[in-house]
TORKOL-4160 file (C-alpha; in steps of 0.2 Angstrom, whole numbers, padded with zeros to 4 digits, m for minus):
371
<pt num="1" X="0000" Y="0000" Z="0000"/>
<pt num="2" X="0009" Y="0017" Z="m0005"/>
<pt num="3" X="0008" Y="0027" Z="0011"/>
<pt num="4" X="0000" Y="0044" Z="0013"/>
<pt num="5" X="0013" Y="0060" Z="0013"/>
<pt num="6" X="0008" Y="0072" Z="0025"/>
<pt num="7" X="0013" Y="0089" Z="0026"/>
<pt num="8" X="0015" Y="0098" Z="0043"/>
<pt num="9" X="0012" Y="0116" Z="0049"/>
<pt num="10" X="0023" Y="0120" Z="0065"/>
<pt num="11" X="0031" Y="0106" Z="0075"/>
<pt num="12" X="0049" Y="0118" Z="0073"/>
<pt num="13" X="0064" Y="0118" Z="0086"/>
<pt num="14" X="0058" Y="0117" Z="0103"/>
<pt num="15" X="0040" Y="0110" Z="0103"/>
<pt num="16" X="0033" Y="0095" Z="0110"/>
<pt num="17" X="0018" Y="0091" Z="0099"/>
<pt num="18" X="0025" Y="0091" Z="0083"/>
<pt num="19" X="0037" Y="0075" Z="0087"/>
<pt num="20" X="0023" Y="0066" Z="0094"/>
<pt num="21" X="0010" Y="0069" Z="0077"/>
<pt num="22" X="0026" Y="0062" Z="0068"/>
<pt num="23" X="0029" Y="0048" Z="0078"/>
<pt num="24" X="0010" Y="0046" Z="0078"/>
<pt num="25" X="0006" Y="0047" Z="0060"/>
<pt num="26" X="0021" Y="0035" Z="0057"/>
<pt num="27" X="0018" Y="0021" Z="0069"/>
<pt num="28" X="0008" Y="0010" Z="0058"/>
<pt num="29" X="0018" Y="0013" Z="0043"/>
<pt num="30" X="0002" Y="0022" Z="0033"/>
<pt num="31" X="0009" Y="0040" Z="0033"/>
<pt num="32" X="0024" Y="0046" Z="0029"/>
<pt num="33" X="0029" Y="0065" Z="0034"/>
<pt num="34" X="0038" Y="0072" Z="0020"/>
<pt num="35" X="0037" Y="0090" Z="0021"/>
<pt num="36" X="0034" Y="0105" Z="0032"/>
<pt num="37" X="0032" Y="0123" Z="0036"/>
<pt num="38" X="0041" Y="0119" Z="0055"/>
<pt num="39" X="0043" Y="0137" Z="0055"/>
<pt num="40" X="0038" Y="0154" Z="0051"/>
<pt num="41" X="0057" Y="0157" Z="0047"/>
<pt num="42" X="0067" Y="0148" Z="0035"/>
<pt num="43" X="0082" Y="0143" Z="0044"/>
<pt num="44" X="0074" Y="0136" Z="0059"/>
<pt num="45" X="0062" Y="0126" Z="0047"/>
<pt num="46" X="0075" Y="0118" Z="0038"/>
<pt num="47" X="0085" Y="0115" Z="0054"/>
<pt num="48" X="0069" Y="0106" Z="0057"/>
<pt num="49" X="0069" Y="0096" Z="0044"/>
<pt num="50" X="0085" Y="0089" Z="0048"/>
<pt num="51" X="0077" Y="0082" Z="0064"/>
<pt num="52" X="0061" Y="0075" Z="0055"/>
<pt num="53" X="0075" Y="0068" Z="0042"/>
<pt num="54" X="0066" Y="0074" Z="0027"/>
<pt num="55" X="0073" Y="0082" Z="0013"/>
<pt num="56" X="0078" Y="0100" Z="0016"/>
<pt num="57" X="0072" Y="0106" Z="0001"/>
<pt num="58" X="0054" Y="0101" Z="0006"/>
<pt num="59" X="0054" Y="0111" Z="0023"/>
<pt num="60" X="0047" Y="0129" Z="0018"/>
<pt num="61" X="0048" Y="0145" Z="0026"/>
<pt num="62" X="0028" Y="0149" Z="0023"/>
<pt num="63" X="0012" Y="0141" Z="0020"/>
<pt num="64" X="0010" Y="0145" Z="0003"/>
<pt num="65" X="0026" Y="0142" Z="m0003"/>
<pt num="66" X="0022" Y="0125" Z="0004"/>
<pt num="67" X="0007" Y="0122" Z="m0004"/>
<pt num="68" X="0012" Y="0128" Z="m0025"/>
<pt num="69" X="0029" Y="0119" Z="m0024"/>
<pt num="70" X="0020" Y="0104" Z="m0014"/>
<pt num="71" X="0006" Y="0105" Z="m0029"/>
<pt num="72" X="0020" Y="0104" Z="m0042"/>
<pt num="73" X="0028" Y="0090" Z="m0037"/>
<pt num="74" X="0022" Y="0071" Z="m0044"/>
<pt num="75" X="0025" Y="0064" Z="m0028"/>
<pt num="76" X="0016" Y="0081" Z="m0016"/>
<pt num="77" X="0007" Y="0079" Z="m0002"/>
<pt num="78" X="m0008" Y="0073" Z="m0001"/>
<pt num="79" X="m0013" Y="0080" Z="0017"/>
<pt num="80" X="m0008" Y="0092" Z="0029"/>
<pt num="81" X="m0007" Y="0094" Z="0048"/>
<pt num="82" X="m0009" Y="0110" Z="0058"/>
<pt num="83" X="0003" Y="0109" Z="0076"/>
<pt num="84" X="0003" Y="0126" Z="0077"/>
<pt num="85" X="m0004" Y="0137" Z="0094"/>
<pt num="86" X="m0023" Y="0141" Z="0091"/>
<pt num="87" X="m0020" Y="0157" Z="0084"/>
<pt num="88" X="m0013" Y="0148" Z="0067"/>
<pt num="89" X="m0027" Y="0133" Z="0066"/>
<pt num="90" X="m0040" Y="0142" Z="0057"/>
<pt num="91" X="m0028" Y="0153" Z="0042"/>
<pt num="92" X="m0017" Y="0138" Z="0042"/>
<pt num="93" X="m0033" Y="0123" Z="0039"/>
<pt num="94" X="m0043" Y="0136" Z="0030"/>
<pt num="95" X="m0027" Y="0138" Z="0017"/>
<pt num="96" X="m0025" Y="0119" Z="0014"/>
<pt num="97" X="m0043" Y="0115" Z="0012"/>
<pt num="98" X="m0046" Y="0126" Z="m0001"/>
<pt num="99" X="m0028" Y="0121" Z="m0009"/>
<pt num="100" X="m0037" Y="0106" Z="m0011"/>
<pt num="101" X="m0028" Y="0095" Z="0005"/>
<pt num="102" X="m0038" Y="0086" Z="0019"/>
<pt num="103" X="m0033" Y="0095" Z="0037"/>
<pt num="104" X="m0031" Y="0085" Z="0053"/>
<pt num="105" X="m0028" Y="0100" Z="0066"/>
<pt num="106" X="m0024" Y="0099" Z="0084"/>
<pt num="107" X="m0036" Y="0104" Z="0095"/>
<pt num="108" X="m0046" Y="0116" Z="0101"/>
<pt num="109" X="m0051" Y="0120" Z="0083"/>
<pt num="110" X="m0048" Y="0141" Z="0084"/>
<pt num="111" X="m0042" Y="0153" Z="0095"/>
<pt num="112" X="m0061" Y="0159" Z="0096"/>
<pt num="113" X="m0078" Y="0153" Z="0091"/>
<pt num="114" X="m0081" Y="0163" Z="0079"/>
<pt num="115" X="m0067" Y="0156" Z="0068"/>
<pt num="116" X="m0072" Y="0141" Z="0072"/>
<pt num="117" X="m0089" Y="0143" Z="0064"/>
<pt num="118" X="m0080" Y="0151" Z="0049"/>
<pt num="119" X="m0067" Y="0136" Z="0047"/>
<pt num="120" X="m0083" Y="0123" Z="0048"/>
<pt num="121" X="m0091" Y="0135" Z="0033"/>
<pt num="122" X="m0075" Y="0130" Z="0023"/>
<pt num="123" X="m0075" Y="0113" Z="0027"/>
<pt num="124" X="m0092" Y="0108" Z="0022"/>
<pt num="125" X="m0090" Y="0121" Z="0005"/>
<pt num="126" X="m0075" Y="0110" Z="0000"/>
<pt num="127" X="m0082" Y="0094" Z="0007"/>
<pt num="128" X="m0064" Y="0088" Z="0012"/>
<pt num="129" X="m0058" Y="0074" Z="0025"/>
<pt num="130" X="m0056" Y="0084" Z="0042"/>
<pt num="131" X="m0050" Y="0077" Z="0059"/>
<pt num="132" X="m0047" Y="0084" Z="0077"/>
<pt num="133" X="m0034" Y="0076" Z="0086"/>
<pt num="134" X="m0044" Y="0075" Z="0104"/>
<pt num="135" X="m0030" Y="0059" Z="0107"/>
<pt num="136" X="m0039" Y="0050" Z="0123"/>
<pt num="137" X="m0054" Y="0045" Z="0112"/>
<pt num="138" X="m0040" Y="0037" Z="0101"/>
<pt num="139" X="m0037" Y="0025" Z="0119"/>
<pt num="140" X="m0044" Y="0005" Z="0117"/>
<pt num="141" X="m0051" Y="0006" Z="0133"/>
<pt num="142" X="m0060" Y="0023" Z="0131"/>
<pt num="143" X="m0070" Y="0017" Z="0116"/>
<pt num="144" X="m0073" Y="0001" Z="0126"/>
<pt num="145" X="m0080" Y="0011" Z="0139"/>
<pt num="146" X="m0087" Y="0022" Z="0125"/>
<pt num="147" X="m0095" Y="0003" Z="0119"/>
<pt num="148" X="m0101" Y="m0003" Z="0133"/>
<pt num="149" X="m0112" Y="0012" Z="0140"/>
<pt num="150" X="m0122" Y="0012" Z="0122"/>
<pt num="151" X="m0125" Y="m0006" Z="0124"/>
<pt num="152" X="m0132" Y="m0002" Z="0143"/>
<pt num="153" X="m0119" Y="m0009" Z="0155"/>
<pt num="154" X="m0123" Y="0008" Z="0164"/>
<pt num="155" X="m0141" Y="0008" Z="0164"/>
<pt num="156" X="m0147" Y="0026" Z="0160"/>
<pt num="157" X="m0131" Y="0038" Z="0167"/>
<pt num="158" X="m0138" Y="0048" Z="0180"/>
<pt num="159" X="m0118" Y="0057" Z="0185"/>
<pt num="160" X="m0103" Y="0062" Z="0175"/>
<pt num="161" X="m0086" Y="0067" Z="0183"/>
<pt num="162" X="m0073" Y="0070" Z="0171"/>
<pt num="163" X="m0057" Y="0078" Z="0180"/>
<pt num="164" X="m0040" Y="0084" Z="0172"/>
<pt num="165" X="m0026" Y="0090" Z="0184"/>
<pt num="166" X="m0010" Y="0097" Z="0180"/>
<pt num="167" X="0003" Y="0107" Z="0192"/>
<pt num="168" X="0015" Y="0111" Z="0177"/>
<pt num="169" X="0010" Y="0130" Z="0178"/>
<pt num="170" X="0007" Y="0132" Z="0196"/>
<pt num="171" X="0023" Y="0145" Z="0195"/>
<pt num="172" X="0029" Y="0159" Z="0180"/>
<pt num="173" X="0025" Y="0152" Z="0162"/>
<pt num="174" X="0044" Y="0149" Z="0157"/>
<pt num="175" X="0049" Y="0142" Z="0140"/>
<pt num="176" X="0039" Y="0140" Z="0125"/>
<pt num="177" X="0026" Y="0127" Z="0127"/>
<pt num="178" X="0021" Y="0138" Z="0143"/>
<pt num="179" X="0024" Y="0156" Z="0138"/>
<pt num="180" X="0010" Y="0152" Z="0123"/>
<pt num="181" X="m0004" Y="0144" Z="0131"/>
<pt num="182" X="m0005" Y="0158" Z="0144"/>
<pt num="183" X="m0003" Y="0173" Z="0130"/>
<pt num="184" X="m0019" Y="0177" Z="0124"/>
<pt num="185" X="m0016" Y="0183" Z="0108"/>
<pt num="186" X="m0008" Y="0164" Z="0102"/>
<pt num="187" X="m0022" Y="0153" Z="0114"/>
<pt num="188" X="m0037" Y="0163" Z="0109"/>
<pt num="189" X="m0050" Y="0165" Z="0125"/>
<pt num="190" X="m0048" Y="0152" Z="0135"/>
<pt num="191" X="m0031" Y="0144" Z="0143"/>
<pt num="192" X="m0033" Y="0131" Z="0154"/>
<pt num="193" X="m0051" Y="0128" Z="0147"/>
<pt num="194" X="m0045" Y="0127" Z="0130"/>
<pt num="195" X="m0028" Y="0117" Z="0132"/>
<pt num="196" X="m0037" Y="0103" Z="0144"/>
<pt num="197" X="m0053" Y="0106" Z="0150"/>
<pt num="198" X="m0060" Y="0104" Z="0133"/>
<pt num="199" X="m0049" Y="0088" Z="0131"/>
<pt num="200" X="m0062" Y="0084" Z="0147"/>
<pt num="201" X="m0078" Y="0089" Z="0139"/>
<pt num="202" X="m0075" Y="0081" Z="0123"/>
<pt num="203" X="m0070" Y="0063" Z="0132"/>
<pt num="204" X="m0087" Y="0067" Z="0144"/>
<pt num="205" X="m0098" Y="0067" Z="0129"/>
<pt num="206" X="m0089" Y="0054" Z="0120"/>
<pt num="207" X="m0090" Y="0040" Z="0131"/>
<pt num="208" X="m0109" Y="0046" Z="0137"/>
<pt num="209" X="m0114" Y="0048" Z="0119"/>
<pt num="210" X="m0125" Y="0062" Z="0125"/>
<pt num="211" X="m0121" Y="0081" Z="0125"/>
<pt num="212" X="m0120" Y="0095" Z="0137"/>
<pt num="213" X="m0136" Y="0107" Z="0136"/>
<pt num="214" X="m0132" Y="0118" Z="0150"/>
<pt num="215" X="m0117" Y="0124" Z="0161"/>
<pt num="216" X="m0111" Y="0133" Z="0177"/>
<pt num="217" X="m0092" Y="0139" Z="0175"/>
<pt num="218" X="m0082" Y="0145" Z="0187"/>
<pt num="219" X="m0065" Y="0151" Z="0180"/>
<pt num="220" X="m0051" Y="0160" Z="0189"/>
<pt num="221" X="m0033" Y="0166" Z="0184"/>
<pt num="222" X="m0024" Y="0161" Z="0202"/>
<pt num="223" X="m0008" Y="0167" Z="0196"/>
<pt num="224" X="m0005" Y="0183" Z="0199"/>
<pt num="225" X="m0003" Y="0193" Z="0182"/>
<pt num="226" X="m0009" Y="0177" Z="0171"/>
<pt num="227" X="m0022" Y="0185" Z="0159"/>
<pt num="228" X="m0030" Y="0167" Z="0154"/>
<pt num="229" X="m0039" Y="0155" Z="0166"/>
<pt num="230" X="m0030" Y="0143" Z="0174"/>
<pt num="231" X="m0040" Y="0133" Z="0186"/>
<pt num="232" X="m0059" Y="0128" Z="0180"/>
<pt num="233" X="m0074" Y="0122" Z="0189"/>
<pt num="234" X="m0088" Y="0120" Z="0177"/>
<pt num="235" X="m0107" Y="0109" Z="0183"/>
<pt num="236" X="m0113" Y="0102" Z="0167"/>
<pt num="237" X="m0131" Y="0096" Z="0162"/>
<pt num="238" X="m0135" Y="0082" Z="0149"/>
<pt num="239" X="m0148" Y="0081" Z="0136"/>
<pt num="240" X="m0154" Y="0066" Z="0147"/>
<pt num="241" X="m0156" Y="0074" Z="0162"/>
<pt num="242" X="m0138" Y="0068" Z="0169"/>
<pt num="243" X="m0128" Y="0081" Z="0181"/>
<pt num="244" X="m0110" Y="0081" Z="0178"/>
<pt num="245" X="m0097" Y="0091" Z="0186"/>
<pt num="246" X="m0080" Y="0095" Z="0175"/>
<pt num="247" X="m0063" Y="0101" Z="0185"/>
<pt num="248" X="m0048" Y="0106" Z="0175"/>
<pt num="249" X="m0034" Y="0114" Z="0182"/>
<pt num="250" X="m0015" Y="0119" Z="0179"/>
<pt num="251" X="m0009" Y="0123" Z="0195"/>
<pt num="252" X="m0011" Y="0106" Z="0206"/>
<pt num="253" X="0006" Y="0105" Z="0214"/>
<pt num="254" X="0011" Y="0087" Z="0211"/>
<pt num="255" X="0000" Y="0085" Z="0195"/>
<pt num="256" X="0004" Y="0077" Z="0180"/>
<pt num="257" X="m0007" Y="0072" Z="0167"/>
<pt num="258" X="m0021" Y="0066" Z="0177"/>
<pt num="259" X="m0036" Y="0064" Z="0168"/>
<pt num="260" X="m0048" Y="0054" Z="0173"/>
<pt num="261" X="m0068" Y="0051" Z="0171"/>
<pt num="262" X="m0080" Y="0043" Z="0182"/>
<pt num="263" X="m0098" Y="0037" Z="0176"/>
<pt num="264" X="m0114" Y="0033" Z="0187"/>
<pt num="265" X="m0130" Y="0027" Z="0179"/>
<pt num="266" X="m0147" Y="0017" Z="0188"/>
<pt num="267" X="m0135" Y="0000" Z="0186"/>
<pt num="268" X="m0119" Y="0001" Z="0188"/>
<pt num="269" X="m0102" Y="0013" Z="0185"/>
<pt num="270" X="m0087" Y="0015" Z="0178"/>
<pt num="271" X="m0066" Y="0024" Z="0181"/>
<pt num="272" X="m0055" Y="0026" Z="0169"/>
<pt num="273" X="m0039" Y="0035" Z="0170"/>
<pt num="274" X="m0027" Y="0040" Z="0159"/>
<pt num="275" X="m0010" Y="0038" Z="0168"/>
<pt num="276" X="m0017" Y="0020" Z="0170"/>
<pt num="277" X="m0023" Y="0017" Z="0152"/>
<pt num="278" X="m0023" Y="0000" Z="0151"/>
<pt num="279" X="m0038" Y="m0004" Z="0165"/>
<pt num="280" X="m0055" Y="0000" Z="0164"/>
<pt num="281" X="m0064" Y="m0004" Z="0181"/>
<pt num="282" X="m0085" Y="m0005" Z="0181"/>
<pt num="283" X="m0095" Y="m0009" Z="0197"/>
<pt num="284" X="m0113" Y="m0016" Z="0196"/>
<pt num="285" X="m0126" Y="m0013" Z="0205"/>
<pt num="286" X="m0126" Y="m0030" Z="0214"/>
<pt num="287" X="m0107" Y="m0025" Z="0221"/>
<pt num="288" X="m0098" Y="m0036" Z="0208"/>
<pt num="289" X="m0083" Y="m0027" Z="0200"/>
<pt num="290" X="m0076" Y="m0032" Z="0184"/>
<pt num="291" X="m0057" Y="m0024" Z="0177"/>
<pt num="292" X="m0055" Y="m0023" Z="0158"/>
<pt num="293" X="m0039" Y="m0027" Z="0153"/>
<pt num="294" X="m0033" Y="m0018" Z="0136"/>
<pt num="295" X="m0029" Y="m0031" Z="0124"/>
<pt num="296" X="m0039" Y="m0043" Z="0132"/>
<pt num="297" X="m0053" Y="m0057" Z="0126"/>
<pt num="298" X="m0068" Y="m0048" Z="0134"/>
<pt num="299" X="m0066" Y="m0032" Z="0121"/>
<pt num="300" X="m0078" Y="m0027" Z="0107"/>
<pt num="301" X="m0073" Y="m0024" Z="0089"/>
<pt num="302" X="m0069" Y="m0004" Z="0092"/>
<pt num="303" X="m0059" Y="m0008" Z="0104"/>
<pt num="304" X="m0049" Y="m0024" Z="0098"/>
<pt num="305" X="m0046" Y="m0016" Z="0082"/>
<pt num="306" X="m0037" Y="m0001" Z="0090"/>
<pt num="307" X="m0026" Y="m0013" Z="0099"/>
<pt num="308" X="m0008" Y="m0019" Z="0096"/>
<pt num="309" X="m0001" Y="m0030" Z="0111"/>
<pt num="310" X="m0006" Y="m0042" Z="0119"/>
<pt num="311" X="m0013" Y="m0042" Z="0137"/>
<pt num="312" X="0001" Y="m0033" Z="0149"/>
<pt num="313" X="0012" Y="m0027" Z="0136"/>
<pt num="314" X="0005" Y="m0008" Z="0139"/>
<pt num="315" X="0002" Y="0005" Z="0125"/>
<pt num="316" X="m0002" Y="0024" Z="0131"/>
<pt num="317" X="m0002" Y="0041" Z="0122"/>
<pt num="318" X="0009" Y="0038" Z="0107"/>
<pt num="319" X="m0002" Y="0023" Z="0102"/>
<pt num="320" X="m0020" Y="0033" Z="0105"/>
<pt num="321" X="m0013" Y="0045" Z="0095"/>
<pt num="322" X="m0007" Y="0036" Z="0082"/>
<pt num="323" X="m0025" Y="0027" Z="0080"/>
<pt num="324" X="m0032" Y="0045" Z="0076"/>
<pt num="325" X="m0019" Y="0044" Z="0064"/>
<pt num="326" X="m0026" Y="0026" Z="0057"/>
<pt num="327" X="m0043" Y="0032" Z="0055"/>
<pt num="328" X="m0039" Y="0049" Z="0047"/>
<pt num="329" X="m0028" Y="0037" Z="0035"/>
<pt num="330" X="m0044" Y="0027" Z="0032"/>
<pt num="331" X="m0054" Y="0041" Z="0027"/>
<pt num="332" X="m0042" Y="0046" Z="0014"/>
<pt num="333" X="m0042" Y="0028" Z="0006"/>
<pt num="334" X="m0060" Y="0031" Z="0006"/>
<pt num="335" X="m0067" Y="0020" Z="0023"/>
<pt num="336" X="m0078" Y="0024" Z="0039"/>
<pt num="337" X="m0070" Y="0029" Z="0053"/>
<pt num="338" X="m0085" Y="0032" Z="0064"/>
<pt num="339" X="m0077" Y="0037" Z="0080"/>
<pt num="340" X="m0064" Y="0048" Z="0072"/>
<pt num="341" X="m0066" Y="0066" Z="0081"/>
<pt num="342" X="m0072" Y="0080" Z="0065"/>
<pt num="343" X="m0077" Y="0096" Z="0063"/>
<pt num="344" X="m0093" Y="0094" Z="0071"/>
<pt num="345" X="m0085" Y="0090" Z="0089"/>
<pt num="346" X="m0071" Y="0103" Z="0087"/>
<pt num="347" X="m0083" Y="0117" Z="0085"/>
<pt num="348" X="m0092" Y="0109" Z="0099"/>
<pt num="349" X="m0077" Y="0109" Z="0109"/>
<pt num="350" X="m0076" Y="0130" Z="0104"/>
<pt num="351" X="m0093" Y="0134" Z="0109"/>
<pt num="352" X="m0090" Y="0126" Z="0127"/>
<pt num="353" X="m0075" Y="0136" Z="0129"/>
<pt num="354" X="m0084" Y="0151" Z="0124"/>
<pt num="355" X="m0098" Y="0149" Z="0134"/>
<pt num="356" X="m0088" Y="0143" Z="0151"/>
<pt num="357" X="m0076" Y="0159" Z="0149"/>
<pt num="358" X="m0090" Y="0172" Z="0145"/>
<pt num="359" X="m0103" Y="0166" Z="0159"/>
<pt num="360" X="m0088" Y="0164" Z="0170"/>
<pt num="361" X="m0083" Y="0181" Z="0167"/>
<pt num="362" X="m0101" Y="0187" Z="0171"/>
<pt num="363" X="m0106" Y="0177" Z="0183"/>
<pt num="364" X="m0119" Y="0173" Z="0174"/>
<pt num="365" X="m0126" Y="0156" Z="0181"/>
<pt num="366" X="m0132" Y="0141" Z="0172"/>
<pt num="367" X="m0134" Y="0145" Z="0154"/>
<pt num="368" X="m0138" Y="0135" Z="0136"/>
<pt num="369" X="m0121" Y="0127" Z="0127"/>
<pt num="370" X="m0127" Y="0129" Z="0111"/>
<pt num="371" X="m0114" Y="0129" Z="0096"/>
């Protein structure tokens, strides 16, 4: 099978994600990454390209350069992926789709709803392939979970608790993954509601399969001089009637990645957690308990298929991410990928980060999440 070539937008010296989409897009020998814009300057972009171990002459200075010399070539790309900070995803994706390239773009969509709602106007006028990479629904056990609460192992979910500590900006934002998320005019209008707490609301409403109709933020930037949120309390209503409550927060001493969800319906529940990916833990109603194993016999299709060890061998990030990778691949060839995160959930993701910040900000009480 000739692999895909992928082109990337940012992922230059010094950032994190970019290494991690490459790995990802790679891992299962579908996608190859074979050019780039790493950098808004030349030099560093081809510097890049030496660590990627492309070819030099394919790592450009701008978008556009990218995209007519990539269009001339036999062998050009035939995708690109946006790893940029927010305030690039919407002119970067909205450049490629209407080159003619499918987009996969890191999340949250935009800096802002409103681009948001104009990048999904460009994506249904061109019709192209386009992905979100919300990585913990690319986890085996999350579409297990995912799985087994639409086949009613839950009963009807009555609580939601979805929780995402970290404690890596508890002090000054230093170096360049920090400096961004916290600048307003490269994260857009959330911070710590954008950069994770949407990562919690997405994986809330994917595992539940129902959506948030009303909220209740409470937002605060605890650092002194930080202009973005970084700890977030927000109560969350489901279109079913189910009350959920949603904590994200950058400044938890001692945190690291800690996300973690914890669903309650009228038969039983269910914990997953993502620094321990590998077990998923449901209670029933009778006090039985049962722990899923990733890789395991007991797993349905979805999450069997996304699997690539056997029981005990553990798989984590790199390999969720890389399964977002897989389906996106599987859409370019022209196959479903049901579960593969698109347009329609980043601009969700967009309108709950709008709505928390502004009815935070005026303490305005529960109010509609409408996208």
């Amino acid at each position: 099978m000739t692999r895909l070539r992928m082109g990337m937008v940012g992922g230059g010296p010094g950032a994190f994600i970019g290494p991690v989409h490459r790995i990802a897009a790679e891992l299962d020998g579908e996608i190859a990454l074979v050019a780039g814009v790493f950098s808004s300057d030349a030099g560093r972009s081809r510097a890049a390209a030496g660590s990627y171990r492309i070819d030099p002459a394919r790592a450009y200075g701008s978008l556009d350069e990218m995209l007519a010399a990539e269009r001339a070539r036999a062998d050009g790309i035939d995708f690109v992926a946006v790893v940029t900070p927010n305030h690039n995803h919407l002119p970067s994706a909205r450049a490629a789709l209407r080159a003619g390239l499918p987009v996969i773009c890191d999340k949250p969509l935009t800096a802002t709803l409103a681009e948001a709602h104009e990048l999904a106007a460009v994506v249904a006028e061109t019709g192209l392939p386009f992905a979100v990479t919300h990585t913990y629904s690319g986890y085996p056990l999350v579409r297990e979970a995912r799985a087994r609460v639409a086949a009613g192992a839950l009963g009807t979910v009555r609580k939601v608790v979805v929780e995402y500590p970290q404690g890596w900006l508890a002090g000054e934002a230093a170096g360049k993954q920090a400096e961004w998320r916290v600048d307003p005019a490269r994260a857009g209008l959330g911070g710590c509601i954008g950069d994770i707490g949407v990562h919690a609301f997405q994986l809330a409403e994917f595992i539940t399969g129902l959506e948030v109709t009303e909220l209740l933020a409470d937002l605060g930037a605890v650092v002194p001089g930080r202009l973005l949120d970084d700890d977030c309390t927000v109560l969350l209503r489901f279109a079913n009637g189910a009350r959920g409550v949603l904590l994200a927060s950058q400044i938890e001493v001692g945190e690291l990645n800690g996300l973690r969800i914890r669903l309650y319906g009228d038969k039983g529940g269910l914990v997953w957690r993502q620094e321990q990916p590998n077990t998923l833990t449901l209670h029933t109603l009778d006090g039985r308990t049962e722990v899923v194993h990733a890789g395991g016999p007991q797993l349905g299709p979805d999450a069997a298929s996304r699997t690539r060890t056997p029981t005990g061998h553990p798989e984590g990030y790199l390999e969720a991410f890389a399964n977002l990778y897989r389906d996106f691949a599987a859409v370019l060839r022209g196959e479903e990928a049901p579960l593969l995160p698109g347009i329609a959930t980043g601009l969700r993701g967009m309108a709950f980060i709008a709505t928390a910040v502004e009815a935070s900000r005026a303490r305005a009480g529960w109010v509609p999440l409408t996208v």
